[in-house]
MILUM-913015 format. One record per residue (C-alpha): x, y, z; residue in one letter. Coordinates in steps of 0.25 Angstrom, whole numbers, plus 5000, padded with zeros to 4 digits. Layout:
BEGIN
XYZa ...
END
This chain:
BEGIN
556554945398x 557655065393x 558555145402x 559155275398x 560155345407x 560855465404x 561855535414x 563455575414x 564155435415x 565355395423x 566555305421x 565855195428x 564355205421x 564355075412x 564954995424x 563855045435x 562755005423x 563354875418x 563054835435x 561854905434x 561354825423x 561954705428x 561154715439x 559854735431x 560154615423x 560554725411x 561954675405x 562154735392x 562954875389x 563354945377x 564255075379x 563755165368x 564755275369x 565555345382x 564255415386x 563155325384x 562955165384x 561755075381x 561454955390x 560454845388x 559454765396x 559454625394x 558554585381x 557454515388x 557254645396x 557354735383x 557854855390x 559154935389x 559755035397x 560555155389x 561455265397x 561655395388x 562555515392x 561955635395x 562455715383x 561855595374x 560355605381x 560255745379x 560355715366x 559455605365x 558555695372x 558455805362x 558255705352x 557155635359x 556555765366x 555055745360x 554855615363x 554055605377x 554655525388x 554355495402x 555455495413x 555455485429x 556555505439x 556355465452x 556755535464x 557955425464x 558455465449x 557755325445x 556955315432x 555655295436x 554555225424x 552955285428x 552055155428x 550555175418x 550755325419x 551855385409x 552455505416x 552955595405x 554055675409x 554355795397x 555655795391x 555555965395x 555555905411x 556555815407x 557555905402x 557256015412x 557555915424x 558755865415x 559356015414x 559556045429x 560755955430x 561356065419x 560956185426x 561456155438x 562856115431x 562756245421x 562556345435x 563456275444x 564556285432x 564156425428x 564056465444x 565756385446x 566156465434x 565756605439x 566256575453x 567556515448x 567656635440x 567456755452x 568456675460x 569556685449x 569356825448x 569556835462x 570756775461x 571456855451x 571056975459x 571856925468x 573156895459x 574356965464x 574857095458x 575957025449x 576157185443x 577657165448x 577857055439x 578057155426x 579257195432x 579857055430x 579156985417x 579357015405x 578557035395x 578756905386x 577856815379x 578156715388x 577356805399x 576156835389x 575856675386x 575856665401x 574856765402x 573956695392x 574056555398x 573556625411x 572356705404x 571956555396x 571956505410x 571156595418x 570356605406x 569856455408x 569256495421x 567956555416x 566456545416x 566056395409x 565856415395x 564556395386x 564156265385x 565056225398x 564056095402x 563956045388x 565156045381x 565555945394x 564355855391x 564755725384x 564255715371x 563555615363x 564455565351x 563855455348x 562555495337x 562355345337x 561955345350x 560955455350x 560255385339x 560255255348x 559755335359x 558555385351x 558255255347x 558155195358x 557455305365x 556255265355x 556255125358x 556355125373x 555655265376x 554555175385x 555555095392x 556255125406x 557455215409x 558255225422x 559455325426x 560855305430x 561555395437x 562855465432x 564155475438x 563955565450x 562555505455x 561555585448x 560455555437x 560655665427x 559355615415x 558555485417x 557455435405x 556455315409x 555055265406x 554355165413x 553155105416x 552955085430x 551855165438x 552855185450x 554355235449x 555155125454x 556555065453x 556454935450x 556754945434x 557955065434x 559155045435x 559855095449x 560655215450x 561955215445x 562955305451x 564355345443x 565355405453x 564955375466x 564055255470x 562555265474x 561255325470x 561555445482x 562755505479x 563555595491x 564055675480x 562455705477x 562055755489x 563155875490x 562756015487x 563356055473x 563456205479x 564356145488x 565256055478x 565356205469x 565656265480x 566856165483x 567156155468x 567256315470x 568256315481x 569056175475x 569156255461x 569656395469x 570756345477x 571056285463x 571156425458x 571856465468x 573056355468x 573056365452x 573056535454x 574156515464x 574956415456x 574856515445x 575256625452x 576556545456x 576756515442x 576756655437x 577656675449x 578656565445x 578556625429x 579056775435x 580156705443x 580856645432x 580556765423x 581156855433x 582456755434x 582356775419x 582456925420x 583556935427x 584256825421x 584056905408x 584357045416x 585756985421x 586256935408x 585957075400x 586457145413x 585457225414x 584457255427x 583057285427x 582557395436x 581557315447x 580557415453x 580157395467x 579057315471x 577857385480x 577957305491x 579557335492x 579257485492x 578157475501x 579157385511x 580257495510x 579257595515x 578857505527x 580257495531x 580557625529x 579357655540x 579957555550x 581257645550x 580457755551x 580157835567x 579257935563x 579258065575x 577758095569x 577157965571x 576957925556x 576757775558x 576857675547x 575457625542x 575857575532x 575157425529x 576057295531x 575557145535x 575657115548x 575756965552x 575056945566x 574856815572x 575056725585x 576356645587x 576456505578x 575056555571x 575656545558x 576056695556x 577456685550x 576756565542x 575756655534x 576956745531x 577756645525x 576756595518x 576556735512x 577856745508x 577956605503x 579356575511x 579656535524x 580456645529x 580256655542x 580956565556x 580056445558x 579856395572x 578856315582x 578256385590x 579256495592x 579156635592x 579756635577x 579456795572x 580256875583x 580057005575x 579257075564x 579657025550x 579257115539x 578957045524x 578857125513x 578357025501x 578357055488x 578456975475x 579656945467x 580156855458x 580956765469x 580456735482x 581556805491x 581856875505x 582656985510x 582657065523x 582757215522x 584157235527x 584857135519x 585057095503x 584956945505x 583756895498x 583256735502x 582856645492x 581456615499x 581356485489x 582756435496x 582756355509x 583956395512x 583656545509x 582356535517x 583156465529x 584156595530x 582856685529x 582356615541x 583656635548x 583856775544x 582456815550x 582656735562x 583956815565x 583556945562x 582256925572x 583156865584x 584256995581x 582857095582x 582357045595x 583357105605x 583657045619x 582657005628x 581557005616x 580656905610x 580056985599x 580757125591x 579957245585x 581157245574x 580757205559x 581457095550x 581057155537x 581057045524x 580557045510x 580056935504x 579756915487x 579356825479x 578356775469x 577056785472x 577056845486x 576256955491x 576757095491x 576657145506x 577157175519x 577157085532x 577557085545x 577656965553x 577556985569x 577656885579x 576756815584x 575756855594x 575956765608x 575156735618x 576356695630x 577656725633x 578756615633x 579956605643x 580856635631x 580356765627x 580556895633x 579556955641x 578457055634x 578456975622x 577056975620x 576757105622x 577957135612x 577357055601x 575957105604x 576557245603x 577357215590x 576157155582x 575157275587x 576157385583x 576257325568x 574757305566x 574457435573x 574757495559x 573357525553x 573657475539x 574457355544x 573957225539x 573857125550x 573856965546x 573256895558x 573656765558x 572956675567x 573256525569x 572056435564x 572556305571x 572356355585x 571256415593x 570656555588x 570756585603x 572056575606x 572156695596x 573156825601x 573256875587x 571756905583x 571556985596x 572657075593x 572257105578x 570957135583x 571457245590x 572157325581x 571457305569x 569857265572x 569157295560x 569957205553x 570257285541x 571757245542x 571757105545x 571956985538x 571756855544x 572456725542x 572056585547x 573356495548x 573456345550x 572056325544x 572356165540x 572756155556x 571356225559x 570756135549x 571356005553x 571356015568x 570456115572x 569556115561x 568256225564x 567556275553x 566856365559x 567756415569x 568756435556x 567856505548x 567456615558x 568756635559x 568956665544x 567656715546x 568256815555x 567156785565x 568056715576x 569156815580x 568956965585x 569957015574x 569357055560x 570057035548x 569857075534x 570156925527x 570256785533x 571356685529x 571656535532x 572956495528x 573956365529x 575256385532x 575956275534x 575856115537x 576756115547x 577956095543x 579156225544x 579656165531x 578656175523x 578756265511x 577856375508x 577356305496x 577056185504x 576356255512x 575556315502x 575156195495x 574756155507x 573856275512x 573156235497x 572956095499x 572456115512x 571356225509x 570956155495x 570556035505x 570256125518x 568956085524x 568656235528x 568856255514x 567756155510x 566956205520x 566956345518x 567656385529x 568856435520x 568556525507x 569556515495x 570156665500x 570256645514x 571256525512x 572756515508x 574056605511x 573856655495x 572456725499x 572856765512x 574256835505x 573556915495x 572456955504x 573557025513x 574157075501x 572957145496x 572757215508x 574257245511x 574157305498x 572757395500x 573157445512x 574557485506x 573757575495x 572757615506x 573857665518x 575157705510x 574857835506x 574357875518x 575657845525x 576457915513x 575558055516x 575758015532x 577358005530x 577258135518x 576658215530x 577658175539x 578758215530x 578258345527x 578158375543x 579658335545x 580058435535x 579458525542x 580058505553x 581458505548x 581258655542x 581058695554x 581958615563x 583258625555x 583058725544x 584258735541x 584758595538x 584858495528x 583758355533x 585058255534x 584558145540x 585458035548x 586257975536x 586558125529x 586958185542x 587858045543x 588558065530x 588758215534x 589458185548x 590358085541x 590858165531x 591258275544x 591858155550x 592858115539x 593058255536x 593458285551x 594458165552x 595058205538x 595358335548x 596458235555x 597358255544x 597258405546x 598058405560x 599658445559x 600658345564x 600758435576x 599458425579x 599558275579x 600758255585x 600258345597x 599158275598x 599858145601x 600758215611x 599758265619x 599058155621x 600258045622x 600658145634x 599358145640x 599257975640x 600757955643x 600958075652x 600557985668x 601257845662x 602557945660x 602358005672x 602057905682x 602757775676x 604157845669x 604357985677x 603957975690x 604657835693x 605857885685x 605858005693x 606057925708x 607357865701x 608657915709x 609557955698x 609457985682x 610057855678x 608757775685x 608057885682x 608257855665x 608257715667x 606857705673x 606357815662x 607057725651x 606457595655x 605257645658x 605057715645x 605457605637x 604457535645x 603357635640x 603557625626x 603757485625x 602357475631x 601357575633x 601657695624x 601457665611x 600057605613x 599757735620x 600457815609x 599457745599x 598257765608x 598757905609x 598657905595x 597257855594x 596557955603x 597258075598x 596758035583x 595358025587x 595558145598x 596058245586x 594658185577x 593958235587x 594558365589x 594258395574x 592758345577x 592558415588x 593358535580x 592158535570x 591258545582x 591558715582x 591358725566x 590158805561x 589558685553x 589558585563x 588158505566x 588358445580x 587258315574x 588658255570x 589258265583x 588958135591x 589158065576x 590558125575x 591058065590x 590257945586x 591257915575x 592457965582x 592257865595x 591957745584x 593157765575x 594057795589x 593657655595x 593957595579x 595357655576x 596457565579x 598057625579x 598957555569x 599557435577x 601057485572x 600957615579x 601257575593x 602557485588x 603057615579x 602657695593x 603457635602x 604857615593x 604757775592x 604357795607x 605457675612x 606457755604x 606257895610x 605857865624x 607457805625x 608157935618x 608558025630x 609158125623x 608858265623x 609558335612x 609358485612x 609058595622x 607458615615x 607158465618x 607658485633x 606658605634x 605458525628x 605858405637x 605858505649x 604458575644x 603858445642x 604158405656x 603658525662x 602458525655x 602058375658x 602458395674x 601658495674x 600658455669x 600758325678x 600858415691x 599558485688x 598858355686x 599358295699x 599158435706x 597758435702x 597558275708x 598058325721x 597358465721x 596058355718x 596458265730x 596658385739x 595558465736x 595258635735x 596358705741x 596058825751x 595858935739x 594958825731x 594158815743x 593858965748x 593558985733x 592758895727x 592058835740x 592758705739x 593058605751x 594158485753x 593458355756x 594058245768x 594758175756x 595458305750x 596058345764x 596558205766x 597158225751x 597758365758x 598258295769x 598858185762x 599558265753x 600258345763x 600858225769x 601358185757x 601958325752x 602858325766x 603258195762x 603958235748x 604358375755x 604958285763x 605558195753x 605558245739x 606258115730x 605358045736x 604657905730x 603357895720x 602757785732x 602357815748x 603257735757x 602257645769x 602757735781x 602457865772x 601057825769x 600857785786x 601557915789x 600558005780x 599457915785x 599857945800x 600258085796x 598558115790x 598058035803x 598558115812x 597758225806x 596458155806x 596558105791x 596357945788x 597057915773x 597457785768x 598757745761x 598157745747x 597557885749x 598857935754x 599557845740x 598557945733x 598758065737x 600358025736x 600358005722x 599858155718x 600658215728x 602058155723x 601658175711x 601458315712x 602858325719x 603558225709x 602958315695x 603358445703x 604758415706x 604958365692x 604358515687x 605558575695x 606358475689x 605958505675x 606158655679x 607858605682x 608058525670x 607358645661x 608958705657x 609658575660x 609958535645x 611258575646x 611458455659x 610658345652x 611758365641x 612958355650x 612058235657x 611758305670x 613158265675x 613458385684x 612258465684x 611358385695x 610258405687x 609258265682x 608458295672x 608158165666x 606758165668x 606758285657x 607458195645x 606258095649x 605158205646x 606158225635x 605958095630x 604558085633x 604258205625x 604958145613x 604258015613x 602958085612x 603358185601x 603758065592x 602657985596x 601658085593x 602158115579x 602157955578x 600757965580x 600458065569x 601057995560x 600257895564x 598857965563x 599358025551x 599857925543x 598857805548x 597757825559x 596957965554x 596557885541x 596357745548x 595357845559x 594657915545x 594457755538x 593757715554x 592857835554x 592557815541x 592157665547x 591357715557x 590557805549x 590157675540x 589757615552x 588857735559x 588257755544x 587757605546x 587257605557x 585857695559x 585657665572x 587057745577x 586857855565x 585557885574x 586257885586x 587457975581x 586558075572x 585558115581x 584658235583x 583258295579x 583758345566x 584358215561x 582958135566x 582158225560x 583058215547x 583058065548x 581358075549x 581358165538x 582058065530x 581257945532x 580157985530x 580358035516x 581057895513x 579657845518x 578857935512x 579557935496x 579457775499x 577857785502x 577757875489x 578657765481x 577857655486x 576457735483x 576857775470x 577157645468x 575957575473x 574957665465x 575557615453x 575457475456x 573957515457x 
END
């Protein structure tokens, strides 16, 4: 008996047929070569048994084709030998039976290639525009070989070639052994043959005769199996549609890791050859013109449509991403993830996003961040950079949200590059939620409600749903609300977070897949993601976190299962789907805001020819620049005034602040002295008291106010000019209040002040007859005045007199007739009593009071103080007129010291002195402003002109009106419309 057995033969065939043959009492073995051996029987049983590769039977059988054989297999894979009948089996049957194995290798080879191949070319369609990249690589061969060591690789991921399955046959070396192989064939043609199975559990080609009548198994030699023990492999029963379909996805995620690794390896090249740029740049001093990137332009325009409050309704469509999602659902995650840092406050729990952030992401050769407003840039591959970013957003939320507030409508614009990344727009929003916490402020919830419907009211707004995959669907506020404003779905992507939570603890097929199916929720969407964003752990790093969302989906169950397809999984898939679309509704929605913005413009000119035809558009900047250079110009004027001008200007007003002090506190207790000696004692001591003290601070502050009294005068002055355009006029007061509440007086001034005024207030001497007569006209002239001020108070106590009341209908109150009263009481008692005192003795006050009662008037003793101190007053300044009318020719006494005349005139060398302080302090003054203070007042207002340019928010308070609004329309929107055509024109060459 002789047995053949063909097959693919593993590492452990000759050991599995060395206990074979043990077993059958077979026990010698002859290794021909690596791919066949010849084993044989013992000598009494004259058999053998030869094993043969299959390369080497296919030889054997073309050389043997003619020859008739006759072979069985039973339904087992045994060799089975007919009994008296000889069951001829064609070599043609054989060979067809034989070939099936190979078709099915050949087509399910041929069918793996083609589909491998459409998935590659789905892939580099969806490689990212790397045109930016031109800017920055030079042109070297460096770059060249690159390029051809990416085109030999992708070019090894083709269609098999000719000759696929046989080129990886084994082959038969060995001639000798073909030869031995024919030989025996002829000498043992009539003998049995059995089959042992191949590594993998099946029989590939069996050869037997036999002589038996029935098939049986007692003469064979039992199946063998190489790989996996048994004759019924588990392997075996396992569709091979479905291990090709596994193969399919195994080998795509492949594709996708090595495309991504790829991609990051192209990125890491650019990097060092930009750092080589600029190295080179710096060291040849020169600088290379970078042009915008699209994505910058197209973020300037959007926040340039922020600033913009348009009378015409004009809304801004244009498209942005808008991040939407419930609290903790993994919201701020996705975005991260998208940007590939972790730049935004981490908390548990918490209401961490406060206020909408908008991202502008673009690519660049280092991954950096910057906010709008400032010229830091944080080095996102730094911890200690990304720490301060996390800070910085944090502050700038809690200083948006204003008292009494959870959540603010105002913006935290940021800008994030790097390699790689996507080039859009997002906005992150804060989290829908369901209740309201004792620490937030009432209305919260309607307030972020509000805040997320007004940004993804915008038609060509892109909203990102993010929806938390760990929880119940049910539990869901932020589907319902998308539904709402967008339920066609045509603007909607969503995304799946927390997928290995679902997978792990909740794990659903079904329920997953209809809702990536879009079957579960109300909301339609026009792609579904799944995505893992993190493990857990704030710390991770977004590369950690990366490898492993990869790790986890190459192994995911619903992967396996079919729940998941290869373009629903992964951040990277999910990020250029957003992009792509961002980027379509762009083209698809800019113009037409460019023509919406073109037509406003148009009509706003229009409006201006006939409004204000005969003025220049100056918008709030330009009509700025104008009223500061009137400003400056005016307080140049100062230096126009004459030293007269000044100095009476100082004398006014020092009289006018030092005129009651004088009066009240130096003349009138001077005046009750009894003689001239006590007389100049009190005025000395009391006057040195002054200007030790008081007088000089009041000089300064006299000072002060009639510098910025005379700036005013010259404003208002300019007023009454032809050319004057009163749009200036609340900016000019503005200025002069700010710069009045800044000036300080030189310190010095007061000490130098009072060392002149000490000096003069002590010399009594009156030289000449001309300074008698102006100390005489001063006096007149200031009791004068003093007497009609004090006559006035009474004629207000007292009421309309008799002719005042016949004429213009006017009638005395109770009070005013108790006044009257009064003051004739009080008149009887100076008639009575001229010299007498400033201050009411006790029994004159009962006496008055006794007096008024018996004419049926009830006063009190502070009424009748009252009425007292105008009414002695009156008779006091009138007495010193007559007086002053006495002294007017009595130069000629005060020079012989009033010795034999009579006649005290003392009280007229005080207004002498008085007068004299005043002069020389007034011409102190000028010198002062002159000299010091006019150009320390120019250098403020300068100051505060720097600071109102600065400030927007005052310049639109200061410069308002209808001309400068519609100015300040005007302008903005040709700064947005020139930055739409810019960005269009841009955009169409891109394409």
């Amino acid at each position: 008996m002789s047995r053949l057995i063909c097959g693919r033969f593993g590492p452990n065939c000759e050991r599995y047929v060395q206990l074979a043959l043990k077993r059958y009492g077979q026990q010698q073995s002859r290794n021909i070569s690596g791919n066949h051996a010849l084993l044989k029987k013992q000598a009494s049983l004259q058999s053998s048994l030869i094993l043969v590769s299959e390369r080497g039977f296919w030889r054997f059988y073309h050389a043997h084709r003619s020859r008739p054989s006759k072979y069985l297999l039973t339904a087992r894979g045994h060799l089975s030998v007919p009994g008296n009948r000889r069951y001829v089996v064609t070599w043609n049957k054989v060979g067809r039976a034989l070939m099936r194995p190979r078709n099915i290798i050949i087509t399910g080879a041929v069918g793996t290639g083609a589909f491998i191949s459409q998935k590659i070319d789905a892939v580099k369609k969806q490689l990212p525009d790397l045109e930016w990249m031109k800017e920055y690589i030079p042109e070297s061969e460096t770059m060249r070989n690159l390029m051809k060591s990416i085109k030999s690789a992708t070019s090894q991921l083709s269609l098999p070639e000719k000759g696929f399955i046989s080129n990886r046959l084994p082959k038969l070396k060995d001639a000798a052994v073909v030869d031995s192989l024919k030989s025996w064939w002829e000498e043992n043609k009539s003998q049995e043959a059995t089959a042992v199975l191949p590594k993998g559990g099946r029989v590939l080609y069996a050869i037997s005769q036999d002589t038996d009548n029935t098939p049986t198994h007692k003469n064979t030699v039992p199946l063998l199996g190489f790989g996996r023990s048994g004759a019924t492999s588990t392997s075996s029963k396992r569709s091979p549609e479905k291990e090709r379909l596994e193969q399919v996805q195994e080998e795509m995620i492949q594709i996708q890791i090595r495309y991504q690794k790829e991609i990051d390896r192209l990125m890491k090249e650019n990097k060092d050859l930009r750092k080589n740029l600029m190295l080179k740049e710096v060291k040849s001093g020169r600088k290379r013109s970078m042009r915008r990137s699209l994505i910058d332009m197209y973020s300037d325009v959007l926040d340039e449509l922020e600033r913009y409050d348009s009378s015409y309704n004009t809304q801004d469509n244009l498209p942005r991403v808008v991040v939407v999602g419930d609290q903790s659902s993994g919201k701020t995650s996705v975005l991260e993830m998208i940007v590939q840092a972790r730049i935004f406050p981490r908390g548990s729990g918490e209401m961490m996003t406060r206020s909408p952030v908008k991202v502008t992401l673009s690519e660049g050769p280092y991954h950096i961040a910057s906010f709008k407003d400032s010229s830091r840039e944080f080095d996102l591959t730094k911890e200690s950079d990304l720490a301060a970013l996390r800070k910085e957003v944090e502050l700038r939320m809690k200083a948006s949200v204003g008292d009494g507030e959870t959540v603010s409508q105002e913006s935290i614009a940021m800008t994030v590059k790097g390699p790689g990344l996507q080039r859009m727009v997002l906005v992150d929003l804060p989290g829908i939620i369901s209740t309201e916490t004792s620490v937030m402020a009432p209305e919260t919830k309607n307030n972020i409600r509000k805040m997320v419907k007004s940004h993804m009211e915008n038609p060509n707004a892109i909203i990102l749903c993010i929806q938390d995959g760990a929880l119940d669907a049910e539990r869901s506020n932020v589907t319902d609300l998308v539904s709402q404003m967008d339920p066609a779905g045509k603007r909607t992507i969503f995304v799946l977070t927390k997928v290995d939570l679902a997978e792990s603890n909740l794990y659903n097929p079904d329920r997953i897949q209809s809702i990536l199916d879009g079957r579960l929720f109300p909301m339609k969407a026009l792609g579904y993601f799944a995505v893992v964003t993190g493990r857990g752990n704030q710390n991770d790093s977004i590369q950690e976190i990366k490898n492993h969302e990869e790790a986890f989906f190459r192994n995911s169950k619903l992967f396996k299962d079919g729940v998941l397809k290869p373009t629903q999984m992964g951040t990277q898939n999910m990020s250029l789907a957003v992009s792509e679309l961002f980027w379509k509704m762009v083209r698809e929605s800019v113009e037409q805001q460019a023509d919406a913005f073109k037509a406003t413009r148009f009509n706003l000119e229009t409006e201006w020819k006939n409004t204000f035809p005969r003025q220049r558009e100056l918008d709030r900047d330009e009509l700025f620049e104008k009223a500061r250079g009137e400003i400056l110009d005016e307080i140049i004027n100062l230096s126009q005034l004459t030293p007269k001008q000044w100095e009476e200007a100082f004398y006014n007003k020092l009289w006018e602040r030092c005129s009651s002090y004088f009066f009240e506190s130096i003349y009138l207790p001077a005046a009750q002295t009894e003689n001239s000696g006590t007389f100049n004692t009190t005025v000395d001591i009391k006057l040195k008291q002054w200007a030790d003290n008081m007088l000089p601070k009041k000089c300064v502050e006299v000072g002060w106010d009639t510098l910025h009294d005379e700036f005013l005068k010259i404003v208002e002055k300019d007023k009454k000019n032809k050319g004057h355009d009163e749009i200036f006029d609340q900016l000019k007061l503005a200025v002069i209040e700010a710069s009045k509440n800044k000036h300080q007086w030189d310190g010095k001034a007061e000490d130098s002040l009072r060392v002149i005024q000490v000096n003069t207030l002590e010399d009594r001497s009156v030289t000449d007859k001309q300074q008698w007569d102006f100390a005489i006209k001063f006096m007149e002239e200031t009791v004068k005045n003093r007497l009609q001020q004090t006559h006035d108070k009474i004629k207000e106590l007292t009421g309309p007199g008799t002719w005042e009341q016949w004429t213009h209908w006017r009638s005395k109150t109770q009070d005013h007739r108790n006044r009257g009263a009064t003051r004739q009481e009080l008149e009887k008692i100076l008639t009575a009593e001229p010299d007498h005192k400033s201050n009411l003795a006790k029994d004159e006050l009962t006496t008055i009071r006794r007096n008024l009662q018996t004419n049926g008037i009830e006063v009190t003793n502070d009424f009748i103080r009252e009425t007292w101190y105008h009414v002695y007053r009156q008779f006091f300044l009138g007495k010193a007129l007559g007086h002053c009318q006495e002294c007017r020719k009595g130069f000629y006494y005060y020079q012989k010291g009033f010795s034999d005349s009579g006649l005290e005139c003392n009280d007229v060398v005080l207004f002498w002195r008085l007068q004299r302080m005043l002069q020389i302090t007034s011409n102190a003054l000028r010198q002062q402003v002159v000299n010091n203070e006019a150009r320390r007042l120019e250098r403020i207002i300068k100051e505060v002109l720097d600071e109102f340019g600065d400030d927007p928010d005052t310049l639109a308070k200061l410069l308002t009106g209808p001309r400068v609004q519609l100015a300040e329309e005007l302008k903005k929107v040709r700064q947005i419309q020139e930055k739409l055509e810019e960005f269009i024109q841009a955009l169409n060459k891109e394409k």
